[in-house]
PDB file of N, CA, C and O in Angstrom:
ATOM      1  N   UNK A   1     -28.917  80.150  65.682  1.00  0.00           N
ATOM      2  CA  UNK A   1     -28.646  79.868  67.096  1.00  0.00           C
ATOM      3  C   UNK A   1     -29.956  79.768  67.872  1.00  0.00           C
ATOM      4  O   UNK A   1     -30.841  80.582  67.612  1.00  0.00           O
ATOM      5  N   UNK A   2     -30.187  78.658  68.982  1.00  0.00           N
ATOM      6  CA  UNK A   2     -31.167  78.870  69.926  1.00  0.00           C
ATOM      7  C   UNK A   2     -30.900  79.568  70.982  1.00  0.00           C
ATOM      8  O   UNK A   2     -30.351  79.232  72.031  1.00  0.00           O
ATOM      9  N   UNK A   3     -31.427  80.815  70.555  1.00  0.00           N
ATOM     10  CA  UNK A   3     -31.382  82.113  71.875  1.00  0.00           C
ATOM     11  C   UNK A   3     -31.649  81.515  73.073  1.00  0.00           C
ATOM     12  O   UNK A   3     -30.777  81.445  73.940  1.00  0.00           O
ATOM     13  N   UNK A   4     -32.927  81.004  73.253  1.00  0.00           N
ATOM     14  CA  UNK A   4     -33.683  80.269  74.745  1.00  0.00           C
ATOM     15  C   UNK A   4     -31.913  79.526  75.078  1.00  0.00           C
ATOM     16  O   UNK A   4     -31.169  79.996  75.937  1.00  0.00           O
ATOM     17  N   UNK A   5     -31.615  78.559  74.361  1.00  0.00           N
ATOM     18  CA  UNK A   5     -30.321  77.492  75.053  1.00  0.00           C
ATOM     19  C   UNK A   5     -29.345  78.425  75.753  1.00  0.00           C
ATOM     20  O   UNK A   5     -28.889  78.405  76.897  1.00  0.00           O
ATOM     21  N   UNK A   6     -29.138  79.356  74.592  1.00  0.00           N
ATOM     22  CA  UNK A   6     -27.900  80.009  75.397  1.00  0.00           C
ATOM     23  C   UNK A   6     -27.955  80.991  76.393  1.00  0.00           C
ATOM     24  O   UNK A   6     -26.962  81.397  76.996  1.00  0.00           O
ATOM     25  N   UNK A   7     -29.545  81.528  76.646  1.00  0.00           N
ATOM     26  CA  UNK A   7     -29.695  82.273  78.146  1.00  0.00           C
ATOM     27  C   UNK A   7     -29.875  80.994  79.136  1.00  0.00           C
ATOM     28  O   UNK A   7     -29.254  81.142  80.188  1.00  0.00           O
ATOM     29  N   UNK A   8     -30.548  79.841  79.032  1.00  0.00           N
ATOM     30  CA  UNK A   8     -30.357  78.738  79.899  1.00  0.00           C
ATOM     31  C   UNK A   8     -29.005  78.557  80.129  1.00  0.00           C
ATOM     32  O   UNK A   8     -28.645  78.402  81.296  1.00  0.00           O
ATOM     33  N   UNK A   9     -27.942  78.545  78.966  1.00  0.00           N
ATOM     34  CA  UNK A   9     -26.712  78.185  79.099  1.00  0.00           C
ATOM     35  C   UNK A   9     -26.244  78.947  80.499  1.00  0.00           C
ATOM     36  O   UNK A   9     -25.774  78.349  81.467  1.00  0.00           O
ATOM     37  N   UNK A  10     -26.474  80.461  80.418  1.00  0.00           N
ATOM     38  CA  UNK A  10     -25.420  81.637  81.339  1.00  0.00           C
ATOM     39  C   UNK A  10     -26.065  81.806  82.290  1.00  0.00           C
ATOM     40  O   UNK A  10     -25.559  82.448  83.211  1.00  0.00           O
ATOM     41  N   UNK A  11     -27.861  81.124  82.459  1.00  0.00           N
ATOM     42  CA  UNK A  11     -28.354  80.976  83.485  1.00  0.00           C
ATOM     43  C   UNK A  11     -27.737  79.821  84.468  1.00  0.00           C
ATOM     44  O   UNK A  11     -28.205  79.619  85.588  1.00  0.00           O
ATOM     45  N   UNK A  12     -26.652  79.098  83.932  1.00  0.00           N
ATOM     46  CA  UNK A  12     -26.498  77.936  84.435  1.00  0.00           C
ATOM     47  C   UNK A  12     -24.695  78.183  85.613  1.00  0.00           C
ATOM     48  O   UNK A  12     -23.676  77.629  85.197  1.00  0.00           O
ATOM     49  N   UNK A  13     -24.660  78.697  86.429  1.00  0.00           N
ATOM     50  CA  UNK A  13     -22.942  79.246  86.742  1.00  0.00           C
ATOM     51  C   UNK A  13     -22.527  77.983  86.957  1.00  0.00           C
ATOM     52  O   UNK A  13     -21.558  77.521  86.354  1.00  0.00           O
ATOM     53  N   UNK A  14     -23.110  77.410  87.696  1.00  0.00           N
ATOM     54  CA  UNK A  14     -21.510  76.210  87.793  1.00  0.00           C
ATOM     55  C   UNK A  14     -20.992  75.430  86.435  1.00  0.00           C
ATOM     56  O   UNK A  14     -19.941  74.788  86.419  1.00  0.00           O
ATOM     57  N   UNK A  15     -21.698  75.542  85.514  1.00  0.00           N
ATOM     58  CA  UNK A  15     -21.542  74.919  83.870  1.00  0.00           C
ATOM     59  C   UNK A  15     -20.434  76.134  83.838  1.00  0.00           C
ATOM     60  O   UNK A  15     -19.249  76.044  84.157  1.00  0.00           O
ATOM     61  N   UNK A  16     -20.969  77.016  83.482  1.00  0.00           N
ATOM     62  CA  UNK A  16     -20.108  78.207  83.221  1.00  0.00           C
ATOM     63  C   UNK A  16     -19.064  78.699  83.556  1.00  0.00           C
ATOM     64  O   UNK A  16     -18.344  79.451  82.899  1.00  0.00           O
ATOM     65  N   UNK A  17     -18.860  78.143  85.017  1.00  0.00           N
ATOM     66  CA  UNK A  17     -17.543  78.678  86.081  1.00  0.00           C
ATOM     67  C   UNK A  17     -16.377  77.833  85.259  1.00  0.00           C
ATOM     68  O   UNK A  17     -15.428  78.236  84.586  1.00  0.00           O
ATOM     69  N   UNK A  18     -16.985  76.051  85.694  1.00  0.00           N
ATOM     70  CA  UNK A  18     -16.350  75.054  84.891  1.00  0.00           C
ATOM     71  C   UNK A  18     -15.619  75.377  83.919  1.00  0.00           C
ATOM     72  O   UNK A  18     -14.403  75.230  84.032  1.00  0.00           O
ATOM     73  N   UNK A  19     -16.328  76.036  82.406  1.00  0.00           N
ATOM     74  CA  UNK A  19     -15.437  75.811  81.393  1.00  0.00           C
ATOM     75  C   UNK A  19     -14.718  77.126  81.592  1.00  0.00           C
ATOM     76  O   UNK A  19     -13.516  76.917  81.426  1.00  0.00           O
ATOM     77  N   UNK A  20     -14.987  78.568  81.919  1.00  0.00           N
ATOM     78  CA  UNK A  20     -13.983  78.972  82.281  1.00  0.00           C
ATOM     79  C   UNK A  20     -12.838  78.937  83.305  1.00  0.00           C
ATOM     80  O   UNK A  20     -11.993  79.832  83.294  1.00  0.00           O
ATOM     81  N   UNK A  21     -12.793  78.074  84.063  1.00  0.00           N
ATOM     82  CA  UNK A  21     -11.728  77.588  84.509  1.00  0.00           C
ATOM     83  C   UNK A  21     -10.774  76.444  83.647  1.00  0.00           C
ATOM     84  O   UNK A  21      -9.655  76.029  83.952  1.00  0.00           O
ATOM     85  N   UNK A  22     -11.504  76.137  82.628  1.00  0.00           N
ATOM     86  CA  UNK A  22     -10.828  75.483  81.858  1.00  0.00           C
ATOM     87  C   UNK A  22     -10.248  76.335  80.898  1.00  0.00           C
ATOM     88  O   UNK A  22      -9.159  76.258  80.329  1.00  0.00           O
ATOM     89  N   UNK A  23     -11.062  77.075  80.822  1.00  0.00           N
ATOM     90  CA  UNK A  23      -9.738  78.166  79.690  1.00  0.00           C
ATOM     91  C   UNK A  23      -8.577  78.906  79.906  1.00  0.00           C
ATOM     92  O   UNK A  23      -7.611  79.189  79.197  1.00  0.00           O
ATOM     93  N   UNK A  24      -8.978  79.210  81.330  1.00  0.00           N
ATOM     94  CA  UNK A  24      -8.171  80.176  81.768  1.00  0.00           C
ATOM     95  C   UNK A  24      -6.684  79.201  81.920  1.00  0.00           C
ATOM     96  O   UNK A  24      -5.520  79.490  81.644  1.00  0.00           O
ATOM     97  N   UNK A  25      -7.154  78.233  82.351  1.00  0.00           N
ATOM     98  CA  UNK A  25      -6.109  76.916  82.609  1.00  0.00           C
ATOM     99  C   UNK A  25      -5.385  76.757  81.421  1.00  0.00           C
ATOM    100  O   UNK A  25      -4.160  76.672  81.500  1.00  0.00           O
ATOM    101  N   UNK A  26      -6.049  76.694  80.131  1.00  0.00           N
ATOM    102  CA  UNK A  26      -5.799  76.267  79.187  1.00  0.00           C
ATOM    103  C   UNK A  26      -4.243  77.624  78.533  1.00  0.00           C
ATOM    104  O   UNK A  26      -3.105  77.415  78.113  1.00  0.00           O
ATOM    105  N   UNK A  27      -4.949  78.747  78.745  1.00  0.00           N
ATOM    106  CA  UNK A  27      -4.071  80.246  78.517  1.00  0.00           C
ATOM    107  C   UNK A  27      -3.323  79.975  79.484  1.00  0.00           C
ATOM    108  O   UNK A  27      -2.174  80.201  79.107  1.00  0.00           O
ATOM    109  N   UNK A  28      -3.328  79.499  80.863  1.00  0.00           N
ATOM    110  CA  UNK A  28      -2.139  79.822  81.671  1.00  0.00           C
ATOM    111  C   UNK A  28      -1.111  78.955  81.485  1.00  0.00           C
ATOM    112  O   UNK A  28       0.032  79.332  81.741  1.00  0.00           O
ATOM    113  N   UNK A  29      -1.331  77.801  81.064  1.00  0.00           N
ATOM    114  CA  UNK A  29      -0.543  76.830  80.813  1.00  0.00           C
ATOM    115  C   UNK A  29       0.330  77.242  79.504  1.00  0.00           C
ATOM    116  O   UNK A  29       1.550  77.102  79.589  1.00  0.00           O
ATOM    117  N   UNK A  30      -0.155  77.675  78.464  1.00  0.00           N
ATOM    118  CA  UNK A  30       0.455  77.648  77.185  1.00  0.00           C
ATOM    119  C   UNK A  30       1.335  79.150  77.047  1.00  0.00           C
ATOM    120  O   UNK A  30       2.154  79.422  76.171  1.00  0.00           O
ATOM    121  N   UNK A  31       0.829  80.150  78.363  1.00  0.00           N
ATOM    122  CA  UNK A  31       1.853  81.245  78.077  1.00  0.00           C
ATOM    123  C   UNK A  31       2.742  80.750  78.854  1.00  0.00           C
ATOM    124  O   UNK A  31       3.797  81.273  78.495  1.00  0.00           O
ATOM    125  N   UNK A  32       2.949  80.025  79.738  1.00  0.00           N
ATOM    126  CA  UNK A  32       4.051  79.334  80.609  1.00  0.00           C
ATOM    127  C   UNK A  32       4.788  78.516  79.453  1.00  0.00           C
ATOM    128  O   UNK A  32       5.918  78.904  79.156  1.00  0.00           O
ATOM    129  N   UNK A  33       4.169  77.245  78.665  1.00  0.00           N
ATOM    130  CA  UNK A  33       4.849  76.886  77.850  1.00  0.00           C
ATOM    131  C   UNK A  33       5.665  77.786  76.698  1.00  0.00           C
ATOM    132  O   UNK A  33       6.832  77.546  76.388  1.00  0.00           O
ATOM    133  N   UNK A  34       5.027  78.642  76.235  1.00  0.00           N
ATOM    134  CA  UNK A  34       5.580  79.787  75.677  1.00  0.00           C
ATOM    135  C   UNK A  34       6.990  80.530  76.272  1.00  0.00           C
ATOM    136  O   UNK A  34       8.085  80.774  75.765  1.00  0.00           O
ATOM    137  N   UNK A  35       6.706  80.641  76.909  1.00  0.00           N
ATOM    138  CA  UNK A  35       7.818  81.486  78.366  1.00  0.00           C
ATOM    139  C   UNK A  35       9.096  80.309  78.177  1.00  0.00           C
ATOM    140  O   UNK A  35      10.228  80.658  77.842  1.00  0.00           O
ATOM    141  N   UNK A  36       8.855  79.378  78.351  1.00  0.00           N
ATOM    142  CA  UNK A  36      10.082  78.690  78.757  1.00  0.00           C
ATOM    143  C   UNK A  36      10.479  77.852  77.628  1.00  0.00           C
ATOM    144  O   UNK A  36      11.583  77.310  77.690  1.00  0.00           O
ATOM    145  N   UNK A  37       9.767  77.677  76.646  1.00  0.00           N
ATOM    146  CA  UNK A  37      10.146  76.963  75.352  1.00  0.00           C
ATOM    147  C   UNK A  37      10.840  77.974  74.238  1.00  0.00           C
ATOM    148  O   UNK A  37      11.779  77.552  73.562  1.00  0.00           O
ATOM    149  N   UNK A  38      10.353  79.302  74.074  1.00  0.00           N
ATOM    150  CA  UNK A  38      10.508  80.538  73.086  1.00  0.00           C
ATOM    151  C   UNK A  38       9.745  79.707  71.863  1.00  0.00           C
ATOM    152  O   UNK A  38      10.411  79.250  70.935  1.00  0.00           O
ATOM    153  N   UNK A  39       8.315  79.544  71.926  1.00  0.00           N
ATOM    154  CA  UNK A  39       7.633  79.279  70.512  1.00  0.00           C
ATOM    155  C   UNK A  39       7.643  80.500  70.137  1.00  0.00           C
ATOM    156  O   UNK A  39       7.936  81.358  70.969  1.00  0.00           O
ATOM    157  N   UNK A  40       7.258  80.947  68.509  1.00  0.00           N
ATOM    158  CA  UNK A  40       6.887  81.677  68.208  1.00  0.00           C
ATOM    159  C   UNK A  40       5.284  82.418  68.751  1.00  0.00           C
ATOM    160  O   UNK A  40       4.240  81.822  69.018  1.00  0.00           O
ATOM    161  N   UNK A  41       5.483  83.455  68.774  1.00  0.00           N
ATOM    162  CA  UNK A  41       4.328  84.202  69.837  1.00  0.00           C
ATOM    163  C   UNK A  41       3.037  84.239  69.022  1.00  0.00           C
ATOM    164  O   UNK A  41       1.933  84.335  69.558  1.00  0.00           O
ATOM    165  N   UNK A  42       3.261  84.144  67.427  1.00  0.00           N
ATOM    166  CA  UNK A  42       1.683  83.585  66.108  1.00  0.00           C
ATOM    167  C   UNK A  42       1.492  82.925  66.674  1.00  0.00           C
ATOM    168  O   UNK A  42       0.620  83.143  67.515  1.00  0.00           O
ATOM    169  N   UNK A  43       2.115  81.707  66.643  1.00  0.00           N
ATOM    170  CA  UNK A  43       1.368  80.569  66.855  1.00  0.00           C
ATOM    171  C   UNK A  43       1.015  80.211  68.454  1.00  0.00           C
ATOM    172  O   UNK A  43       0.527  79.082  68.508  1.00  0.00           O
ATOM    173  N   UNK A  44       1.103  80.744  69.567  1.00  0.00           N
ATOM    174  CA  UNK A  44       0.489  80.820  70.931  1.00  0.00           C
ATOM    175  C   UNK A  44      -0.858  81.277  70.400  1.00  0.00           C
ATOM    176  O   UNK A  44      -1.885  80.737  70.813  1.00  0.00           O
ATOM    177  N   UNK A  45      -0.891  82.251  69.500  1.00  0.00           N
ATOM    178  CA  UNK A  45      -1.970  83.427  69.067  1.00  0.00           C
ATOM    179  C   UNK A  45      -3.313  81.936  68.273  1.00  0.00           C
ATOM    180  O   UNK A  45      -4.363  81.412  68.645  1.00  0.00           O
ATOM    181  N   UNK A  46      -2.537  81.853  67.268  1.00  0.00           N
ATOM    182  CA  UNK A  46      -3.308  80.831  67.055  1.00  0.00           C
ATOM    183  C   UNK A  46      -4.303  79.719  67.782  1.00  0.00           C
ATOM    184  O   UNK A  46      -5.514  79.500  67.773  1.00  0.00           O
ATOM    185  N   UNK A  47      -3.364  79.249  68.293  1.00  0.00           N
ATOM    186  CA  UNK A  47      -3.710  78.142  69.613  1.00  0.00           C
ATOM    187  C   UNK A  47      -4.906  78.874  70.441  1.00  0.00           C
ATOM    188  O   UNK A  47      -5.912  78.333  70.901  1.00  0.00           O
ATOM    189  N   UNK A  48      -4.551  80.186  70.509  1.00  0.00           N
ATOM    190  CA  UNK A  48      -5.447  80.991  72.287  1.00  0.00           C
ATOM    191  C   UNK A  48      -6.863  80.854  71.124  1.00  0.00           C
ATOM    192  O   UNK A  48      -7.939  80.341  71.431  1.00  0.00           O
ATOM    193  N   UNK A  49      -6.509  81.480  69.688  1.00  0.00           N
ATOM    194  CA  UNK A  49      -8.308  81.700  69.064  1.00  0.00           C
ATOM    195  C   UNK A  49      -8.748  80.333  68.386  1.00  0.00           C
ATOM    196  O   UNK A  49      -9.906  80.403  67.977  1.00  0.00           O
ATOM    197  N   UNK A  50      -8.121  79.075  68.150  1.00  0.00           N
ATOM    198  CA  UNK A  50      -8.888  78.231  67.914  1.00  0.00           C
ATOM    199  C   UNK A  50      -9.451  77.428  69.495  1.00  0.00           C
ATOM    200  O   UNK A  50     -10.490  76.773  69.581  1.00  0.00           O
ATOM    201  N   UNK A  51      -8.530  77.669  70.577  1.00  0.00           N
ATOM    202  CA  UNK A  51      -9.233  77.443  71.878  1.00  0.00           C
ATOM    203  C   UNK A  51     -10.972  78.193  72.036  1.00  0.00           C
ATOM    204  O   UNK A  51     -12.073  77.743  72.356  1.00  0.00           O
ATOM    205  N   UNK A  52     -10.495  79.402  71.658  1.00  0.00           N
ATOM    206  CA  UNK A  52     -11.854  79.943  71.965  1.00  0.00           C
ATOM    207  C   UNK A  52     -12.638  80.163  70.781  1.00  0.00           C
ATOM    208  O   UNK A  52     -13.009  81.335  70.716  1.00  0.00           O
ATOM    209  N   UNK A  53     -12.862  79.743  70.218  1.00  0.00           N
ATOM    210  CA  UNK A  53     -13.386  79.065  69.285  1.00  0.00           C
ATOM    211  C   UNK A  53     -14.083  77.900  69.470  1.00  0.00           C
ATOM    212  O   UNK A  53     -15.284  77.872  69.202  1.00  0.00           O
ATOM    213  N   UNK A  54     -13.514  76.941  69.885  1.00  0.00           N
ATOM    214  CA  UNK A  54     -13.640  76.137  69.918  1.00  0.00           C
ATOM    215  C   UNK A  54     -14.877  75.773  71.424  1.00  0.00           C
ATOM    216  O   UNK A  54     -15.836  75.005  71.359  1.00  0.00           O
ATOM    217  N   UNK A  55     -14.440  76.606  72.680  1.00  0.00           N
ATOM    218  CA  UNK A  55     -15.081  77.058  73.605  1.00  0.00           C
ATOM    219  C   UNK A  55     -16.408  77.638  73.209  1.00  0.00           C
ATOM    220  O   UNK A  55     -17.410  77.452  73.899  1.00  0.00           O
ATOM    221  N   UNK A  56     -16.417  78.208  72.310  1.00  0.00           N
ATOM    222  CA  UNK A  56     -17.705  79.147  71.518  1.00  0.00           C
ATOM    223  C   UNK A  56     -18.530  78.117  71.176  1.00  0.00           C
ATOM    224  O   UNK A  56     -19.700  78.182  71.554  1.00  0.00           O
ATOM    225  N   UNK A  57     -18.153  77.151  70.521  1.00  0.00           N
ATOM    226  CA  UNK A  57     -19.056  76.057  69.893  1.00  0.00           C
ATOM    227  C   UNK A  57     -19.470  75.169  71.182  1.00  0.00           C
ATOM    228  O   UNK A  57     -20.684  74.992  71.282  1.00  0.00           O
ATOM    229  N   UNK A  58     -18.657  74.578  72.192  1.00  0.00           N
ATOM    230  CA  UNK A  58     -19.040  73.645  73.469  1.00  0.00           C
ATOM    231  C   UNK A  58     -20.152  74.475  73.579  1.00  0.00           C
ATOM    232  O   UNK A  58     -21.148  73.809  73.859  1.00  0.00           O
ATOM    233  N   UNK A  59     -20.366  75.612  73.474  1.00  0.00           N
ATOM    234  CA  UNK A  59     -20.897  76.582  74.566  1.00  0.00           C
ATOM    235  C   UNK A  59     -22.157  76.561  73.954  1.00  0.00           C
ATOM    236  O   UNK A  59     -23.021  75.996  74.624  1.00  0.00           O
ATOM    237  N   UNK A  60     -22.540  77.057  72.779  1.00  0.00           N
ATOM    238  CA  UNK A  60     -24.053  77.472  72.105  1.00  0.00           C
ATOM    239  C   UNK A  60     -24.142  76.308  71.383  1.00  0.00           C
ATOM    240  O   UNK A  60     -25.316  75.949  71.306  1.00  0.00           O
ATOM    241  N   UNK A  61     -23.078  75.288  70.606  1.00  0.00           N
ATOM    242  CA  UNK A  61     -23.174  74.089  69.985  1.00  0.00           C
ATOM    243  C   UNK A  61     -24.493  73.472  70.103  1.00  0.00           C
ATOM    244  O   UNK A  61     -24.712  72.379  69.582  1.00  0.00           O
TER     245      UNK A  61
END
């Protein structure tokens, strides 16, 4: 990993605000879909850690 990128990264808030508002969006939406569809509650689980996962990599990528 480049240490320097990713303190530039968290030095950076409006980058940062951004994608967490996208996640949070992303979780609020899918426990709502959850809620009113009855998926199985694994696979929400799934979905939430390849999201952030996936967030992990945008992020230090």
């Amino acid at each position: 990993m480049d240490y320097q990128k990713n303190y530039l990264y968290f030095k950076n808030p409006r980058k940062f605000n951004v994608w967490w508002l996208i996640f949070f969006l992303l979780v609020a939406g899918g426990l709502g879909y959850v809620t009113f569809s009855g998926l199985n509650p694994y696979t929400l689980i799934g979905y939430i850690l390849s999201g952030v996962f996936l967030l992990i990599g945008i992020a230090f990528g």
